[in-house]
Phi, psi and omega in degrees: 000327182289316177286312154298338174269341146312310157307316177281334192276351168268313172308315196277330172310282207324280182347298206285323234273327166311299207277330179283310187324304174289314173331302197291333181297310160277359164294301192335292196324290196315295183290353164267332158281343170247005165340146171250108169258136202261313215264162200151164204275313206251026184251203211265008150206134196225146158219134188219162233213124198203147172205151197197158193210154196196113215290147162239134153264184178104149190278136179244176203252168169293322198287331173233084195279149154230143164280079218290347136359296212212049180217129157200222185203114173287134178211162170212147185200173154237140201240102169292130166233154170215078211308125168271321196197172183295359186229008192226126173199170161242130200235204196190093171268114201279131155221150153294156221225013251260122141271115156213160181254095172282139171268120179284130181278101189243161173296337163293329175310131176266321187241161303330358193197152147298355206248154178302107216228190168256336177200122201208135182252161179218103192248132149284110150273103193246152134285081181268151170252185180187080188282166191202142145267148182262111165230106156324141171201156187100154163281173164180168203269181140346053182183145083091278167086198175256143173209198166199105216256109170270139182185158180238153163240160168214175188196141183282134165245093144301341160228170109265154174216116158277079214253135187234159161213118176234153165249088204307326145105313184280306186306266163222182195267347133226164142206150222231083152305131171206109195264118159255173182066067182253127198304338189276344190267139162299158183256315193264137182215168159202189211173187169215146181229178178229162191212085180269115192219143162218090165093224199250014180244149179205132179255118166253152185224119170215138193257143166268099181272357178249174179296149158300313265206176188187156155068195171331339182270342167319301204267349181286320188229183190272190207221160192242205201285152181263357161259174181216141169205140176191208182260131192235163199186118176247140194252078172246000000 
């Protein structure tokens, strides 16, 4: 009698052991399937990492010639979004900054100096912000997408720089100058940009509404090109 009750009392444990294994196997399932992701290219907030360089265009004067060829803007950044609706968001882009001008050597050239160089720069090193609406079009999944990024910037100039190079010929074989802290450049700048993207490619365009120059030379000297236009290329 003792030896059946054991028996049936091992049997009915074996029985149970299934039904807990599953019991716990589906709470898991259940709570890993319904997670909610929030974060994502097309969800309800994304952030990437992005870089790009951009040509300046736009006139520059005889007295302050530039070359636009080997004049642009380097930049790096990061572009926070945050989704309003599937066709619609809004963001916010942080970026570093390389603004430079090459100056073309003509007899005419005024700024910053008349004199003559064998290859001379005028660099902004900037801190931008860029708040932008985001309007999307096309379907798509999780991703990126076709968009159009409407926006304004403004930016900190933490270094200017003035970089010159000559070749003295007897004296030495260059020598290469570079005046920092320049009292005449603006520090402070802003704008507006347009943004055409597919995916992690983008062609941006941006215009400058304030002056280069400060103190006197705003009325003194010309002013230089206020577009930029170039390629933007995101690290999604």
């Amino acid at each position: 009698m003792r030896s059946i009750f054991l028996l049936a009392l091992g049997l009915g444990l074996w029985s149970a052991l299934p039904v807990a294994a599953q019991r716990v196997l589906l709470q898991g399932n259940v709570a890993a399937d319904t997670a909610v992701q929030r974060t994502g290219p097309n969800r309800a907030r994304y952030g990437h990492l992005y870089v790009g360089y951009a040509v300046a265009l736009g006139s520059s004067s005889a007295a302050a010639p530039v070359s636009r060829a080997k004049s642009g803007e380097l930049f790096l950044g990061w572009r926070q979004k945050w989704r309003l609706s599937q066709t619609a968001a809004v963001g916010l882009g942080t970026q570093y900054s390389r603004l430079a001008y090459r100056l073309t050597q003509q007899a005419s050239k005024q700024v910053p100096t008349a004199t003559l160089h064998n290859r001379e720069s005028l660099v902004w090193q900037q801190l931008q912000a860029e708040p932008f609406v985001r309007l999307n079009f096309g379907a798509r999944g999780n991703v990126i997408g076709r968009y159009l990024d409407l926006g304004g910037w403004g930016s900190w100039a933490f270094a200017t720089l003035h970089t010159y190079k000559d070749k003295p010929g007897a004296a030495a074989k260059t020598v290469k100058v570079t005046e920092q802290g320049l009292p005449y450049a603006a520090r402070w700048a802003y704008g507006a940009s347009l943004r055409l993207g597919s995916g992690r490619y983008a062609l941006v365009a941006r215009r400058r509404f304030s002056e280069p120059w400060r103190g006197t030379a705003v009325a003194a000297w010309s002013d230089l090109p206020r577009w930029t236009v170039g390629l933007d290329f995101g690290w999604l």
